[in-house]
C-alpha positions in Angstrom: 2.9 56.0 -7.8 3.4 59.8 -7.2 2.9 62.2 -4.9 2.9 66.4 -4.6 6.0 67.6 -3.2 7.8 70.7 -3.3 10.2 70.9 -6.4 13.1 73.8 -5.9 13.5 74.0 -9.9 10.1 75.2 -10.3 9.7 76.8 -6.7 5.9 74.8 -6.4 4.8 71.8 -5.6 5.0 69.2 -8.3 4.0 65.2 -8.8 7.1 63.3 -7.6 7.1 60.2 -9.4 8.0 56.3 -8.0 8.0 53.1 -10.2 6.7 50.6 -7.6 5.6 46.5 -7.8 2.9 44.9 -5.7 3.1 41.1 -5.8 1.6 38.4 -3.7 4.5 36.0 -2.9 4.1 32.3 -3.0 3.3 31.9 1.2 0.2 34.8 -0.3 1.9 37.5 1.1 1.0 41.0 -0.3 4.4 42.6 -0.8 5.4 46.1 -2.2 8.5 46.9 -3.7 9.8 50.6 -4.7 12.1 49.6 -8.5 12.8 53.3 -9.3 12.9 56.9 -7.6 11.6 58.9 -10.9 11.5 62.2 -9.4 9.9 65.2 -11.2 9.5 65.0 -14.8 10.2 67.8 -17.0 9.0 67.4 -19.9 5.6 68.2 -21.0 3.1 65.4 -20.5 -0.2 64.1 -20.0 -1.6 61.8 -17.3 -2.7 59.5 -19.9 1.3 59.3 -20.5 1.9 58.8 -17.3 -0.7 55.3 -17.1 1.2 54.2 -20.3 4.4 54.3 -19.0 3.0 52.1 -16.4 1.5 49.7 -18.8 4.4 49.8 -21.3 6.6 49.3 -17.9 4.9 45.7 -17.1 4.6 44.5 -20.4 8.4 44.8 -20.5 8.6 42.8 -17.1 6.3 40.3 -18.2 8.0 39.8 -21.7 11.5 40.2 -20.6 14.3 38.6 -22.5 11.4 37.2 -25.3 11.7 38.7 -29.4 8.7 40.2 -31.1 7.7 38.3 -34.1 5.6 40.7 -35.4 5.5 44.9 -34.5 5.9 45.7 -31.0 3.1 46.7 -28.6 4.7 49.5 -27.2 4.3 51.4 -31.3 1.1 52.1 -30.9 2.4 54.8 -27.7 3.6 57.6 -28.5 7.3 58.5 -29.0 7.0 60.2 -25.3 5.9 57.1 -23.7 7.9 54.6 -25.5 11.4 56.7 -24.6 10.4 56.9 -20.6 9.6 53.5 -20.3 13.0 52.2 -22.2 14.7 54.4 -20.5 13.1 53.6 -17.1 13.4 50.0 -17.6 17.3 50.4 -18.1 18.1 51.8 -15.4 15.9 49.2 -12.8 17.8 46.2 -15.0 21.1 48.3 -14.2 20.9 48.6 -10.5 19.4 45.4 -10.1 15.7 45.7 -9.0 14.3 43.1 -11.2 16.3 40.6 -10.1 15.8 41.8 -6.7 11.8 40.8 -7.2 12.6 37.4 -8.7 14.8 36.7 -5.3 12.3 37.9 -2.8 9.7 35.0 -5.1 12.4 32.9 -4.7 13.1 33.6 -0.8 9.1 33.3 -0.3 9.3 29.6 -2.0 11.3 28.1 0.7 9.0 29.8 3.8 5.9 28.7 1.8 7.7 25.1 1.4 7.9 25.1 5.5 4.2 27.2 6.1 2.4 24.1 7.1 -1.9 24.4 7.4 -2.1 22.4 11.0 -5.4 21.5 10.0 -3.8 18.9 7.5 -1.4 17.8 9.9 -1.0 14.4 10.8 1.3 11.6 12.0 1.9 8.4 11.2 4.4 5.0 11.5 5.7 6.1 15.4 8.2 3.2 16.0 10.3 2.7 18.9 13.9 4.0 18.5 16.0 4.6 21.7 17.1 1.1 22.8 17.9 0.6 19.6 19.7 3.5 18.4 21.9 2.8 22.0 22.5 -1.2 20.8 23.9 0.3 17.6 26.1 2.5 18.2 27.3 0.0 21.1 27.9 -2.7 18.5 29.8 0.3 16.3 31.8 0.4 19.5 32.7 -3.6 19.7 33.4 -3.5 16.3 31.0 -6.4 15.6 30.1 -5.5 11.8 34.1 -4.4 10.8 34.6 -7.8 11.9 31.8 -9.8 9.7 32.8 -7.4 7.1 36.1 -9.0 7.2 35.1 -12.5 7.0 33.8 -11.4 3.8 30.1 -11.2 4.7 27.9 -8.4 2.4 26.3 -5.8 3.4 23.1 -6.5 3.2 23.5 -9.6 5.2 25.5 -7.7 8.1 22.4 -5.4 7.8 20.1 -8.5 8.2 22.4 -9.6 11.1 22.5 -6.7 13.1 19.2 -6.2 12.6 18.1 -9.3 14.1 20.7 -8.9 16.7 19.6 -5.7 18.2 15.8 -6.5 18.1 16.9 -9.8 20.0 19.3 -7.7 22.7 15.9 -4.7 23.0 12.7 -6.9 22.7 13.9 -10.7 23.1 11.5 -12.3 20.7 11.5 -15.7 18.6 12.6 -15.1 14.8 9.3 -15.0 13.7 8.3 -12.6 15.8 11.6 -10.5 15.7 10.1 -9.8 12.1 6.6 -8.9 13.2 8.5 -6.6 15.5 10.5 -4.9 12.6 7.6 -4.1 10.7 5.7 -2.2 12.9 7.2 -2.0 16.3 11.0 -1.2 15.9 12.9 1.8 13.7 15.6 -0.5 13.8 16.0 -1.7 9.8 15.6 2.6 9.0 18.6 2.8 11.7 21.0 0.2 9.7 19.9 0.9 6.5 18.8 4.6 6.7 15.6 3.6 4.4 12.4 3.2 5.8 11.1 0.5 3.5 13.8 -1.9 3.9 13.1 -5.5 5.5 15.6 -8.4 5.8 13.7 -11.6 4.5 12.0 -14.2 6.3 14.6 -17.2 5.2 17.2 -14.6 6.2 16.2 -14.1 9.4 16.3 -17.8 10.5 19.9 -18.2 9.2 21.7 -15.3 11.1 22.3 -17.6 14.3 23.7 -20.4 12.6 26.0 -17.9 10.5 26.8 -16.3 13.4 27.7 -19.3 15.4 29.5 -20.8 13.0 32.4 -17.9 13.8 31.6 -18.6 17.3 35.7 -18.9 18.3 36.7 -15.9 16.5 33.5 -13.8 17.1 34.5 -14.6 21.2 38.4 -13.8 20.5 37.5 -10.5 18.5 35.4 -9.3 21.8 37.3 -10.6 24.1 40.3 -7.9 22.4 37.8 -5.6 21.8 36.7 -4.7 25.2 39.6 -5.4 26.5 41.0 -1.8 24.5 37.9 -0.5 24.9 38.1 -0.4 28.6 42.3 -1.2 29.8 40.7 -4.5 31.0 43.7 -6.2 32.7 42.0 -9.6 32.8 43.4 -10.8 36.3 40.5 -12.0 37.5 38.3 -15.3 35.7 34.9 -16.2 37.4 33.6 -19.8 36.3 29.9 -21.3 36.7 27.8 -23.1 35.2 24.0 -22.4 34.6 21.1 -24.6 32.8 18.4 -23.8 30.2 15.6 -26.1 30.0 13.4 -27.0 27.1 9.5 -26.8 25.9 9.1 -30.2 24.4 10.5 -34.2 24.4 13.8 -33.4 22.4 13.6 -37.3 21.4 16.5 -36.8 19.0 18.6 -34.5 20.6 21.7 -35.5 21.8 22.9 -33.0 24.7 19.0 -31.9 26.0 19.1 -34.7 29.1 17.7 -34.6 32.3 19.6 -33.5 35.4 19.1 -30.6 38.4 17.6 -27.9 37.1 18.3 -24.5 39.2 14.8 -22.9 38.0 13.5 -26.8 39.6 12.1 -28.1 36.4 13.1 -31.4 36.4 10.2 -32.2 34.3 12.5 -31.0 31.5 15.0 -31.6 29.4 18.4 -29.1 29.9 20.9 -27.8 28.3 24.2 -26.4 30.7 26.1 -23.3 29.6 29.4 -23.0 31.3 30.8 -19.4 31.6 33.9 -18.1 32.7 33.8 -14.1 33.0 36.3 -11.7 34.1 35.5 -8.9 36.8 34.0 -6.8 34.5 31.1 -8.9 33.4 32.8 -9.7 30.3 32.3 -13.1 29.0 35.9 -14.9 28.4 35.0 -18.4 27.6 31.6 -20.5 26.6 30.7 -23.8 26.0 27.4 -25.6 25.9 27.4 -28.7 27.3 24.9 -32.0 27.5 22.2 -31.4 30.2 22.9 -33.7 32.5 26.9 -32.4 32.7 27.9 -32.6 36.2 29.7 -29.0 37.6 32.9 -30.7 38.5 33.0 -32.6 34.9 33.0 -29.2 33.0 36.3 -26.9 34.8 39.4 -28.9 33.1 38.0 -27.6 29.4 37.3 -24.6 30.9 40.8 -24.3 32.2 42.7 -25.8 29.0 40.6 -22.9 27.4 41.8 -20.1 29.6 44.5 -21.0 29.7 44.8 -20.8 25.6 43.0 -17.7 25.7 45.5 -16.0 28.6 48.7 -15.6 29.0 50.4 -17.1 32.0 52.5 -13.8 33.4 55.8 -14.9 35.0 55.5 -13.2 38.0 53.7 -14.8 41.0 52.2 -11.6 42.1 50.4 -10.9 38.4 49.1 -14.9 38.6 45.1 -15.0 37.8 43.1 -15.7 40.1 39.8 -18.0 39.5 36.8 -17.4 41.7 34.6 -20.7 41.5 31.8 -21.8 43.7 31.7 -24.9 45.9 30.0 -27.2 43.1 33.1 -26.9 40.9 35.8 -26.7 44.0 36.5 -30.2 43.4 40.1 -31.4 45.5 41.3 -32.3 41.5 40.1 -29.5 39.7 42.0 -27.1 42.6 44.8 -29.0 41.4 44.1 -28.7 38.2 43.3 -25.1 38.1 47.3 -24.6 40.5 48.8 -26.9 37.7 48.2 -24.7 34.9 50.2 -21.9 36.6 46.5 -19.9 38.4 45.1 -19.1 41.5 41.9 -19.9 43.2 39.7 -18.8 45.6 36.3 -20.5 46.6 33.8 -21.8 49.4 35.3 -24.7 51.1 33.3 -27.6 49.5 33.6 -29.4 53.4 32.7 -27.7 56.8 35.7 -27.8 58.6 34.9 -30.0 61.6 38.1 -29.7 64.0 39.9 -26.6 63.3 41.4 -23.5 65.2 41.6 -19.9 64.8 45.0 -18.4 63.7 46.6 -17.0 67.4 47.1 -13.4 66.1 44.1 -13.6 64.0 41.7 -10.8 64.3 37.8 -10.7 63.6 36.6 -8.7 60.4 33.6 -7.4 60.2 31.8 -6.5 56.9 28.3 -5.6 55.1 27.0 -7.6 52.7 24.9 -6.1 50.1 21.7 -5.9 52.7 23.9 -3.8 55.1 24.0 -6.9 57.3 27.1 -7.7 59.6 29.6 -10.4 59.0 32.3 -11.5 60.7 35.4 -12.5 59.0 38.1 -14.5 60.8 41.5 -16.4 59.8 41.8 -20.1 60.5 44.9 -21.9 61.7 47.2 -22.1 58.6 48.9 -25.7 58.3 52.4 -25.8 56.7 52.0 -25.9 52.6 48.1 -26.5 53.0 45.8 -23.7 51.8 44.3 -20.7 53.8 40.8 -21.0 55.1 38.9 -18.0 56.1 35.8 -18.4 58.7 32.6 -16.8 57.6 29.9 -16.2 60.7 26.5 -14.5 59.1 23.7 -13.9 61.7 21.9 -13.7 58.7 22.6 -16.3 57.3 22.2 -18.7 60.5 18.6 -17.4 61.3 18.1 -18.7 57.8 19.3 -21.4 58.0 17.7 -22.3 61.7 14.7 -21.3 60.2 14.9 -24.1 57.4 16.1 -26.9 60.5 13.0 -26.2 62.0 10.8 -26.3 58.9 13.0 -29.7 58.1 12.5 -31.0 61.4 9.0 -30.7 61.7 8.1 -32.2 58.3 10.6 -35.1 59.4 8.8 -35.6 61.9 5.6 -35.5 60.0 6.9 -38.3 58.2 7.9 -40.2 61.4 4.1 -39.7 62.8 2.9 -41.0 59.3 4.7 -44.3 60.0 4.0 -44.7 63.6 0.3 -44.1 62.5 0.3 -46.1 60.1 1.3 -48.7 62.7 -2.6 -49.3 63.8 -4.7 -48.6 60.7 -6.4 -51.0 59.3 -4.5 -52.0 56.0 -1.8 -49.5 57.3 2.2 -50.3 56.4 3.2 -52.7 59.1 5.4 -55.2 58.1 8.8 -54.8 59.8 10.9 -54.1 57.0 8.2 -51.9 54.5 8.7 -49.7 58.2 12.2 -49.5 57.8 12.1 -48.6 54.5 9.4 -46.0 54.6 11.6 -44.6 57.3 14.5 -44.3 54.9 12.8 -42.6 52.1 12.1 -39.9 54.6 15.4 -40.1 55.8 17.1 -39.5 52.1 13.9 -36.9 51.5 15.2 -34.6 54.5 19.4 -35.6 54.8 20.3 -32.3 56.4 18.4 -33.0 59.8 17.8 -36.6 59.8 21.3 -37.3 60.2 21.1 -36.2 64.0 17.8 -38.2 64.8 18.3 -41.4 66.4 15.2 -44.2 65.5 14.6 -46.9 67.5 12.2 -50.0 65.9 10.6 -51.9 68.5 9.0 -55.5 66.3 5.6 -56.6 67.4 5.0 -59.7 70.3 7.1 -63.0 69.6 3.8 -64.5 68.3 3.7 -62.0 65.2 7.7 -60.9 64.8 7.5 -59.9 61.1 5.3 -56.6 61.7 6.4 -53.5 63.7 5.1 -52.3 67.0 6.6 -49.0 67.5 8.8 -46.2 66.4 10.5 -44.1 68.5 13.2 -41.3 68.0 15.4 -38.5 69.6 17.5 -35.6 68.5 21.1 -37.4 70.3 22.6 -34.2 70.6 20.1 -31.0 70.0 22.6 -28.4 70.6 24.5 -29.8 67.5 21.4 -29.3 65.3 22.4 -25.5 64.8 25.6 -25.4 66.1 27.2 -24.5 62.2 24.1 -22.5 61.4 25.5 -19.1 59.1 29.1 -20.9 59.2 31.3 -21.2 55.9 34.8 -21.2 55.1 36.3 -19.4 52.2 39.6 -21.2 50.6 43.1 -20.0 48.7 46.0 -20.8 47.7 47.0 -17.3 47.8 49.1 -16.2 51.4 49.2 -12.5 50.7 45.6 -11.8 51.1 44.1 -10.5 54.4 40.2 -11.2 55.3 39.3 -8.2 53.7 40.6 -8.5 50.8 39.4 -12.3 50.6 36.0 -11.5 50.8 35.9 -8.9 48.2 37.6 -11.4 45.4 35.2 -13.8 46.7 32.1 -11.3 45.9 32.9 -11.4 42.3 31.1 -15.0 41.9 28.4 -12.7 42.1 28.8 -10.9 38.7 28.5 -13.9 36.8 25.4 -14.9 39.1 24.0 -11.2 37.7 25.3 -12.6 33.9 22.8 -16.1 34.3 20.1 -13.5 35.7 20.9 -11.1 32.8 20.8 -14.0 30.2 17.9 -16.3 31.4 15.4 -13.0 32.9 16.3 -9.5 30.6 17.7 -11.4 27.8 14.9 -14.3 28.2 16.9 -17.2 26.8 14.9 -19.6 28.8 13.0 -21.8 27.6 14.6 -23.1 24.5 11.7 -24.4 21.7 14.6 -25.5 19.0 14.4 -29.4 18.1 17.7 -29.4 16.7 20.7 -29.2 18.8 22.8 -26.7 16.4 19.9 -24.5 16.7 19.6 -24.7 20.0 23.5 -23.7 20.3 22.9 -21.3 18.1 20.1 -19.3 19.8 21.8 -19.3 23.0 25.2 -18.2 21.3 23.3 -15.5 19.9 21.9 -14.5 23.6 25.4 -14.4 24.4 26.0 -11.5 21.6 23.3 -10.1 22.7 24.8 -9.9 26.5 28.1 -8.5 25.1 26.2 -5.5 24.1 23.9 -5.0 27.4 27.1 -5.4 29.4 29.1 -3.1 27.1 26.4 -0.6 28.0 26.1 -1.5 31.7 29.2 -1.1 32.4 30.0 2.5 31.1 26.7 3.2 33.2 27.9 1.3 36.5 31.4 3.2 35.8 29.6 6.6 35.7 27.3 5.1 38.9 24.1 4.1 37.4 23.6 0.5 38.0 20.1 -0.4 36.8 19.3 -3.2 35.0 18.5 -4.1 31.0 14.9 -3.9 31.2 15.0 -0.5 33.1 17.3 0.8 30.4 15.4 -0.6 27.7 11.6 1.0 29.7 13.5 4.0 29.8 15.2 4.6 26.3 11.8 3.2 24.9 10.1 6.5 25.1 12.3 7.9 21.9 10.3 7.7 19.2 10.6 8.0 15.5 7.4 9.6 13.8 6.5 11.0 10.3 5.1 13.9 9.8 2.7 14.7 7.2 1.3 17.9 6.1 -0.1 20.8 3.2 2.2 23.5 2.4 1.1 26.9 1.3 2.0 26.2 -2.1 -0.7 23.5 -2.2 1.9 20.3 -1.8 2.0 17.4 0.7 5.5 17.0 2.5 6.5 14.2 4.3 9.0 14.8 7.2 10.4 12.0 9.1 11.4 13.4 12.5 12.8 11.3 15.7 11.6 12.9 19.0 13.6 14.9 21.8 14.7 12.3 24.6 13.0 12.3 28.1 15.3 13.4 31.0 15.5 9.8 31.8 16.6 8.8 28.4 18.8 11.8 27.5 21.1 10.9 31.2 21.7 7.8 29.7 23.0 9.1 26.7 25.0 11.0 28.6 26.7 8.7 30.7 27.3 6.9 27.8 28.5 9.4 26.1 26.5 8.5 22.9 24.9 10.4 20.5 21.3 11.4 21.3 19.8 11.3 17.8 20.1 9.3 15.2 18.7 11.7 12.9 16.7 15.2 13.2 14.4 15.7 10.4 14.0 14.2 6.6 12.2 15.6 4.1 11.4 12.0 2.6 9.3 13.9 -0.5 6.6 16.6 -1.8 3.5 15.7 -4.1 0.6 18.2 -5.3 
């Protein structure tokens, strides 16, 4: 390009000369580029000299660095010509202008690479990918895959495992569906494997639980040490219950599914017990399945012997564990049991004292339950080497329970009228001891209230003394009917403890009732559709897994004061997504982006609290076709 400009040598104005480039980068960018201040030229020359210069100049950048085979172009310009543009072109190759157009092609690549046309964007394969993401990185924590690692597992099979774990612990599906869920719900196989198009297999799937529960012992132990570091877990504390699972089918060849009490009242099905023992924290210490039809008391001595294997015994009395067991358990052996082996225990009285008296300096407690509602907490009479019992009053608890007296009482006496009725129908139950017995099945139907009735049978005339005439009855005493109404007694062995501190230890049986909750409701181990019994133990170990996770998460929530439950956690972390991204460049190629999504407020707080991290990855480039 030139231009007039004043030139002192010659005292006029004279064509200043510049060597410019104009180039359309690769995003189609015009772009201009001055290579070479000429100046003023000299010499004599023609502006037909000047144009060849210009065309000798770009066949030089457009040949550079390539031999002539034959005569060069530039010989057919005149010596003039052919001398400016050499000597033009060496001195932009020596300060660096013509690599300093091949970098700004370069530099326009990679913005072209990233300039999408949003007409051609699209996105596809959105899968779920916060519940997971937070079950992984809890398992990292517990050390669950170093430890299958050790036992000498492959990888790909700890990938199957955990895999199948965490779509158990987020979604709670059957194994069938767990792979239905993998393929086009759940980001979880591109989370443990980092690829996208990896799937464990179907056989695979199905033998995880058995493989797992096979290192049930050790699995428990490695957890058990494992949270305990985690979290400076003193273990001082063991809660024990039992709960039930019951099953969807006969189970004709089983041998533990029986029938017994179910606690969900499904005693049209088999069951299968679990018995628990958990520390404080939630943690599970000991598990063992047991035959359905397992009574509570039967099932403490293993449980103890366990424990008691599992914890040391500390020398000094004041460090002694102490067991927190409800009535059902609180058998007068097991107590002994349980003192035998070196522990302490505190439960409900499993008998209402009948004649007992206050200490004579004791002093009334009172306390909230979780409703806010009073309770009143006072110290019985202690008897020399006996154990210390702790009166309970709830208001509470005895307008419930003289609400159910009345409801029990009037459908007692329902039954009652039923009988007397019956009395003078025609073809109505009147022989004298089909009575008595009808009575008594109403009698063992409703044993809480009949038990204060009194029933008087009045036979028919001497002339028909087989049949019944009459029935008559009477409350003997009706004050005594709710006299104990919202009255328990909590027993120890321990002296030190004041009523206070009683009824907070005693509190703790309700962590493990939030464990059955969390295992039968969030974790939905209930029913059981196995045939097999080692299956059957095997899917509800694996529920148990699963619950080491959700309470290894819980708990770093509850101790940062967020106590909602699994499915909240799991509603909440389920609005992370994973998405790709697909799209036309403006060089004319298709790029693929695999991107996860920015967490919600909800979502990024738990990540927070947990201290996790809040992405398992930003962005991918997965790969670019024309």
């Amino acid at each position: 390009m030139s231009q007039p400009r004043y030139n002192p040598r010659t005292q006029c104005d004279d064509w200043y000369y510049r060597i410019k480039e104009s180039f359309r980068d690769l995003s189609g960018r015009v772009r201009c580029r001055v290579m070479l201040n000429v100046g003023f030229i000299d010499e004599p020359h023609r502006p037909e000299d000047i144009r060849d210069i210009g065309k000798c100049l770009t066949y030089l950048s457009k040949h550079q660095g390539q031999q002539d085979l034959f005569s060069s172009p530039l010989s057919r310009y005149n010596e003039f010509v052919r001398r400016k543009a050499e000597e033009f072109w060496r001195e932009m190759v020596n300060n660096g202008s013509i690599d300093a157009v091949n970098a700004a092609l370069e530099e326009s690549r990679g913005q072209a690479e990233r300039l999408v046309d949003v007409n051609t964007v699209k996105h596809t394969d959105a899968r779920d990918v916060g519940a997971e993401w937070i079950c992984l990185q809890a398992i990292r924590e517990l050390g669950i895959d170093k430890f299958l690692a050790k036992e000498g597992w492959s990888e790909i099979r700890i990938n199957t495992a955990l895999a199948h774990l965490i779509t158990r612990t987020v979604y709670s599906p059957s194994e069938l569906k767990s792979l239905r869920i993998m393929d086009e719900n759940s980001a979880v196989c591109e989370l443990i494997s980092g690829s996208t198009d990896w799937r464990p297999g179907f056989q695979s799937i199905y033998k995880v639980a058995p493989s797992l529960y096979e290192l049930k012992d050790k699995l428990e132990d490695h957890l058990c040490r494992r949270t305990d570091d985690l979290f400076n877990i003193t273990n001082r504390i063991a809660i024990f219950d039992l709960t039930n699972f019951y099953f969807e089918g006969r189970k004709d060849s089983s041998v533990k599914a029986r029938f017994g009490r179910s606690k969900e009242k499904r005693s049209d099905c088999k069951l299968l017990v679990l018995a628990l023992c958990i520390n404080r924290e939630g943690f599970i210490r000991y598990s063992s399945i047991l035959a359905g039809n397992t009574a509570d008391p039967n099932s403490l001595p293993d449980m103890v012997d366990t424990l008691n294997s599992k914890t040391r015994v500390p020398n000094d009395p004041k460090d002694k564990v102490l067991v927190c067991l409800d009535a059902g358990i609180a058998t007068e052996e097991n107590l002994r049991k349980i003192k035998g082996k070196g522990y302490n225990y505190l439960c409900v009285s499993r008998r209402r004292l009948a004649d007992y008296e206050l200490a004579p300096d004791a002093k009334t407690v009172t306390v909230q339950d979780s409703k806010r509602q009073p309770i009143s907490l006072t110290q019985v009479r202690h008897e020399e080497g006996g154990d210390y019992y702790l009166e309970i009053k709830s208001p509470a608890k005895e307008l419930k329970e003289t609400s159910m007296n009345r409801k029990f009482k009037e459908r007692f006496e329902e039954e009652l009228q039923k009988a007397r009725e019956s009395l003078t129908k025609k073809n109505g139950t009147k022989a004298y001891e089909k009575v008595i017995e009808r009575v008594g099945r109403a009698r063992q139907k409703y044993p809480s209230i009949s038990k204060y009735y009194v029933i008087d049978y009045i036979a028919d005339n001497p002339k028909n003394p087989k049949n019944m005439a009459d029935i008559q009855w009477r409350i003997a005493v009706p004050e005594n009917v709710d006299k104990d109404s919202g009255v328990y007694f909590l027993r120890t062995n321990v002296a030190t403890f004041d009523e206070k501190t009683t009824w907070d230890y005693y509190n703790l049986t309700r962590e493990i009732e939030c464990t059955n909750r969390q295992l039968k409701t969030d974790l939905n181990l209930r029913p059981i559709h196995h045939k097999k019994d080692d299956r059957s133990d095997a899917h509800l170990f694996l529920g148990q897994l699963s619950y080491w996770i959700v309470n290894t998460i819980r708990y770093r929530l509850k101790q940062a004061g967020e106590n909602c439950y699994w499915t909240e956690i799991v509603r909440r972390m389920s609005t992370q997504k994973a998405v790709t991204t697909e799209a036309t460049n403006a060089l004319g190629e298709k790029v693929h982006m695999r991107m996860c999504s920015e967490p919600t407020e909800a979502a990024n707080n738990i990540y927070e609290l947990l201290k996790y991290k809040k992405m398992p990855f930003r962005k991918i480039k997965i790969q670019k076709s024309l």
